[in-house]
C-alpha positions as CSV (number, residue, x, y, z in Angstrom):
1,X,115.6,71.9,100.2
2,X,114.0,74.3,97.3
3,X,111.8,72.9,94.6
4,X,114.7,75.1,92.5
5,X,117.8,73.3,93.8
6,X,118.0,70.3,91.5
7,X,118.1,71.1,87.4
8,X,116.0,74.3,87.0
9,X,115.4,75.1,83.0
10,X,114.6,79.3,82.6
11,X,112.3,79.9,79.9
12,X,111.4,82.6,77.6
13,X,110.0,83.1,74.5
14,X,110.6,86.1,72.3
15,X,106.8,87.8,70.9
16,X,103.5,87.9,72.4
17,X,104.9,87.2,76.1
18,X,107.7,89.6,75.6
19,X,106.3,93.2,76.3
20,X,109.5,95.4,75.5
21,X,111.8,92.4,75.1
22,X,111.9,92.2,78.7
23,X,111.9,88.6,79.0
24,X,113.2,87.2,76.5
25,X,116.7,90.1,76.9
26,X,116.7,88.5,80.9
27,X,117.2,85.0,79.1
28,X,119.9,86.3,76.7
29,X,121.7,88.4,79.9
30,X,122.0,84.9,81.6
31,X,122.8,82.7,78.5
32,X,126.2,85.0,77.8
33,X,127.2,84.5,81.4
34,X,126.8,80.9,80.9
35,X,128.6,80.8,77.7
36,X,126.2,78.4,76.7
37,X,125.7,75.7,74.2
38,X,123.4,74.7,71.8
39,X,121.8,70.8,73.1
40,X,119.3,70.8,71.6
41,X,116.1,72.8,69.0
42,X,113.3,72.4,67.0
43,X,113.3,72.8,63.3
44,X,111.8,75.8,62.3
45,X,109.6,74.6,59.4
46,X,107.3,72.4,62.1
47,X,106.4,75.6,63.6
48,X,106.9,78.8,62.2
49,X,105.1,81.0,59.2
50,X,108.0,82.7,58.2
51,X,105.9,85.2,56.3
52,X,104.8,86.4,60.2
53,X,108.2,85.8,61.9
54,X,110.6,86.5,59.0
55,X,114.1,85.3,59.4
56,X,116.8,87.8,59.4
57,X,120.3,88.3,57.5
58,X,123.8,89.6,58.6
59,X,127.6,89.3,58.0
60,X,129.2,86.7,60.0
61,X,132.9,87.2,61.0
62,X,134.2,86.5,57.3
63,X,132.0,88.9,55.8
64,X,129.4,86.2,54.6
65,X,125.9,86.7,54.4
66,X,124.4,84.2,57.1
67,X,120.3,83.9,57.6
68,X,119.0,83.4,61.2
69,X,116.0,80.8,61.4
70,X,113.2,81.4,64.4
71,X,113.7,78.7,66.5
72,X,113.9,77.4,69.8
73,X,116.8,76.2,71.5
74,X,117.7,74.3,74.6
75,X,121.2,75.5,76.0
76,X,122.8,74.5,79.3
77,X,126.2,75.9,80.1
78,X,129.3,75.6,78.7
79,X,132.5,73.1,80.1
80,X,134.1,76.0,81.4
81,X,132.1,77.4,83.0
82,X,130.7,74.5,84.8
83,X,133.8,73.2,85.7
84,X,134.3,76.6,88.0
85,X,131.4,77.0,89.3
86,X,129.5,73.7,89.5
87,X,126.7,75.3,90.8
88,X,125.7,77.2,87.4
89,X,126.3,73.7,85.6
90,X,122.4,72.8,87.0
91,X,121.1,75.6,85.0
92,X,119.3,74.7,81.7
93,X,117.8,78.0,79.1
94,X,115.2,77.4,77.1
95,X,114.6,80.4,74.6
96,X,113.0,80.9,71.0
97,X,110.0,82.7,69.0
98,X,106.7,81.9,70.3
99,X,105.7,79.6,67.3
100,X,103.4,80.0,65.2
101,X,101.3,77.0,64.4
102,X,101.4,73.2,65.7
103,X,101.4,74.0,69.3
104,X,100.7,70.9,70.5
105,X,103.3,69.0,68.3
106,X,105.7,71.8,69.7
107,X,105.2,71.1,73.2
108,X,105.5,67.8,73.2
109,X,109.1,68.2,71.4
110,X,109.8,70.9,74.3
111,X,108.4,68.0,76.7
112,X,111.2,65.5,75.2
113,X,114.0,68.2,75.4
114,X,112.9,68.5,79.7
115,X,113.2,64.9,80.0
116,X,116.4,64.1,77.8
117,X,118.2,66.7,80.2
118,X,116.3,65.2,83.7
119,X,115.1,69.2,84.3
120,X,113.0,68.5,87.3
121,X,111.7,72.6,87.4
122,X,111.1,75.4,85.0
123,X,110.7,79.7,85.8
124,X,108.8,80.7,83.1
125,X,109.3,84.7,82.2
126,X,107.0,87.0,80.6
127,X,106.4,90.6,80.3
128,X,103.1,92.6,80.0
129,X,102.4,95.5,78.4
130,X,100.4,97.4,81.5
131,X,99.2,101.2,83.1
132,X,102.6,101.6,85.4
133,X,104.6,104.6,85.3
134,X,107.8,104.4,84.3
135,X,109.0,106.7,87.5
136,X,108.3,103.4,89.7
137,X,109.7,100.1,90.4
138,X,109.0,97.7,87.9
139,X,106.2,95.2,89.6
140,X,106.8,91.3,88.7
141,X,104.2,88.9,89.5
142,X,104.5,85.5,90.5
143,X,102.2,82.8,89.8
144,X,101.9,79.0,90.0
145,X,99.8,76.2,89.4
146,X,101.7,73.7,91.7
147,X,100.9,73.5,95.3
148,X,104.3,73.0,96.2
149,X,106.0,75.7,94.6
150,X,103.2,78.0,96.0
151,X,103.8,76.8,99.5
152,X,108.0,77.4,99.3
153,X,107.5,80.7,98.0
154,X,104.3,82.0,99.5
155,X,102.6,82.8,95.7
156,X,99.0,82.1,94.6
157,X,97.6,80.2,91.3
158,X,96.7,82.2,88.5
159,X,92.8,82.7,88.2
160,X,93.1,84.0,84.6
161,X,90.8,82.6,82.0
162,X,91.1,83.6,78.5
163,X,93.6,83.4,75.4
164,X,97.0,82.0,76.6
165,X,100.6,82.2,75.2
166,X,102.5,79.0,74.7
167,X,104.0,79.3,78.2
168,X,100.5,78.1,79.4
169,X,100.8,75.6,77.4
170,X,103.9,74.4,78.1
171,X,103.1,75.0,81.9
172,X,100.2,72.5,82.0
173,X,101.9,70.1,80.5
174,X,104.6,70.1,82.9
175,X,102.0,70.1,85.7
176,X,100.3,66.8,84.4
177,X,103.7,65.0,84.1
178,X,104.9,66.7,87.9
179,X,106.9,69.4,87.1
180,X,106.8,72.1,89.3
181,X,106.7,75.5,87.4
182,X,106.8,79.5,88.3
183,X,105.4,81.6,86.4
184,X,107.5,85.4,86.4
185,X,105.6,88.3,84.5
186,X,106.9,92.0,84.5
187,X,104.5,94.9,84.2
188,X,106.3,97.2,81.4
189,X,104.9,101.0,81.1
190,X,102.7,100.6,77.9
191,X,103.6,104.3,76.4
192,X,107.2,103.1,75.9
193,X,106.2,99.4,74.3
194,X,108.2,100.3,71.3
195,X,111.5,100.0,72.6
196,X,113.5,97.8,75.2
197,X,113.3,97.9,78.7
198,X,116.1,97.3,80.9
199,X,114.8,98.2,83.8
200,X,112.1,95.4,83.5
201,X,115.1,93.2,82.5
202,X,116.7,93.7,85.4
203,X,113.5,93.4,87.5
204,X,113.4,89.9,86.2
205,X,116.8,88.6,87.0
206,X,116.5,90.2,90.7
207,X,113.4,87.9,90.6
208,X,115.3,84.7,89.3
209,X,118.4,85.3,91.8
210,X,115.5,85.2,94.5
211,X,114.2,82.2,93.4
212,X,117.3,80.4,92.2
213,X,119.2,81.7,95.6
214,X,122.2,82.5,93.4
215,X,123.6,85.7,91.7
216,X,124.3,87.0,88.5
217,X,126.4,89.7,87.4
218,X,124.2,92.7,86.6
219,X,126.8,94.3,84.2
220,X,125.4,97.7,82.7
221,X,121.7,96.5,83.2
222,X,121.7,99.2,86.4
223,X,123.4,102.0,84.4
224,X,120.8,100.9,81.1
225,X,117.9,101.0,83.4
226,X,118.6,104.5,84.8
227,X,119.3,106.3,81.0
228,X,116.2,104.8,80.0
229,X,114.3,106.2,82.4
230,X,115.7,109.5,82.4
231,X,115.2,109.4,78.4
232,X,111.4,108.9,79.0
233,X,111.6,112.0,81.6
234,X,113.2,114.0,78.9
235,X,110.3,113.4,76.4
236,X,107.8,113.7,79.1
237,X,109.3,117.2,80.4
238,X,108.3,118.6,76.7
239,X,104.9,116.9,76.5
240,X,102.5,118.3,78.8
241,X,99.8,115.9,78.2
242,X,102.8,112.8,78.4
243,X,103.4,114.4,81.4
244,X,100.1,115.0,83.0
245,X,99.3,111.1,82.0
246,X,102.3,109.8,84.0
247,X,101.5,112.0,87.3
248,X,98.2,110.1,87.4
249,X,100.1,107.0,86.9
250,X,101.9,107.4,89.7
251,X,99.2,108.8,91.8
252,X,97.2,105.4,91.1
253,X,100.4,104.0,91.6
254,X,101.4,104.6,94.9
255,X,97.3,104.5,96.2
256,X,97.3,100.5,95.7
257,X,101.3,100.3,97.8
258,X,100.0,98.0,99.9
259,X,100.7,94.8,100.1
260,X,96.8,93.5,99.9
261,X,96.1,95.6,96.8
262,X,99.3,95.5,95.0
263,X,98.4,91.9,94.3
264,X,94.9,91.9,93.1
265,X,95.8,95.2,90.8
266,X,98.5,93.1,88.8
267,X,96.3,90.8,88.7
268,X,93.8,93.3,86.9
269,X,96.4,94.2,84.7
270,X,97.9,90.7,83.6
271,X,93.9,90.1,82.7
272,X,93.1,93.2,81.2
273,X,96.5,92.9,79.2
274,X,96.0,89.5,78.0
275,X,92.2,90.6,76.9
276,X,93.4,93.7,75.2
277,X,95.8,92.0,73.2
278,X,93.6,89.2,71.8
279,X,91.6,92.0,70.5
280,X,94.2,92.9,68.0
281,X,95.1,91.7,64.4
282,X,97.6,89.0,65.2
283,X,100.3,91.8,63.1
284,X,99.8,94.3,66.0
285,X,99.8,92.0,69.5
286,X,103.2,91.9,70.2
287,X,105.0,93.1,73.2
């Protein structure tokens, strides 16, 4: 039976793990199949400086002005849904802002939220900002620092050392308490960081379908993924040094294929990412 059979909880965390919104839009793709529910969240003034993650306004369905807190919320699926399909009633989200101060205090309150609803293993999703091209398919990596997880799905430990996101932190706390936890990270084209990617997106929920042994409805993620790709080959046609850039990509690309290389050059890129980014004024290391 798979580590990922009992009460999995899918996490991700909108900000510095979330290259292109890639993550975080894989979370929100699941949570409207799920018609999911609010359980449980933290209260936004522990955590957040909302002069660096600002709250945001809009009209509600009677035309009221209604402001939207960063937060993070625990949501498991809604009645109907779980009564036809059972099987989808296991699944827990977790998704929010990374926060912004009190990080132990917040995991601990994330830690009480696992245990409430008896989750017994978490997918953590990221995304990366890295040299891909676009042209290619979008590489996710999978790391873990439990041995069993490792063992069912053939994966090695991370050997990063450096700054961290909070889903390090949250992942070694679930490792000291037993908690198996996977750790999925996309690799998102870093000359198209401004904008989301669906294609990542949708490499991310092939990845949790693999892992979860279930399947989610795609709807237009395929189609997205296809118009933004061609959009990037539209600006590249007209920019001859865009263009020139992205060949080399590719060339680099397709030289490291193999299976043996493949895996040690994401791993150069999910260390030269997390490096790169720690060297930027907190205002510019997103995504």
């Amino acid at each position: 039976m798979s580590i990922f059979s009992g009460r999995p909880l899918i996490v991700a965390f909108e900000g510095w793990n979330d290259a292109a919104e890639s993550a975080s839009s894989a979370v929100k793709h699941i949570c409207e199949q799920l018609n999911v529910d609010v359980v449980a969240a933290v209260d936004p003034e522990d955590y957040f400086d909302f002069q660096f993650t600002r709250p945001t306004v809009a009209h509600d369905q009677n035309g009221e002005r209604e402001i939207t807190w960063p937060s993070a919320q625990m949501c498991s699926p809604s009645v109907e849904i779980t009564a036809a399909n059972p099987d989808l009633g296991r699944l827990h989200i977790l998704l929010g802002t990374e926060p912004s101060r009190r990080w132990q205090s917040f995991t601990a309150e994330i830690m009480e939220m696992i245990e409430d609803r008896e989750i017994d293993s978490v997918i953590f999703l990221g995304a990366m900002l890295a040299d891909v091209p676009h042209t290619r398919p979008i590489n996710v990596m999978t790391t873990s620092q439990n041995a069993a997880a490792r063992a069912e799905l053939g994966v090695e430990r991370s050997q990063y050392e450096g700054p961290i996101g909070i889903l390090s932190v949250i992942g070694i706390a679930l490792e000291k308490v037993g908690i198996p936890s996977i750790a999925l990270w996309a690799s998102v084209p870093h000359y198209v960081h401004n904008t989301p990617s669906p294609k990542a997106t949708l490499a991310l929920l092939i990845e949790i379908e693999k892992v979860l042994g279930m399947q989610f409805e795609h709807g237009t993620l395929g189609d997205d993924a296809f118009t933004w790709e061609r959009g990037i080959d539209e600006v590249a046609e007209g920019d001859e040094e865009m263009a020139g850039y992205i060949g080399q990509l590719e060339k680099t690309r397709d030289e490291v294929e193999s299976p043996a290389a493949s895996g040690d050059a994401l791993a150069m890129e999910f260390e030269k990412y997390l490096r790169s980014t720690d060297e930027k004024p907190d205002d510019q290391a997103t995504n």
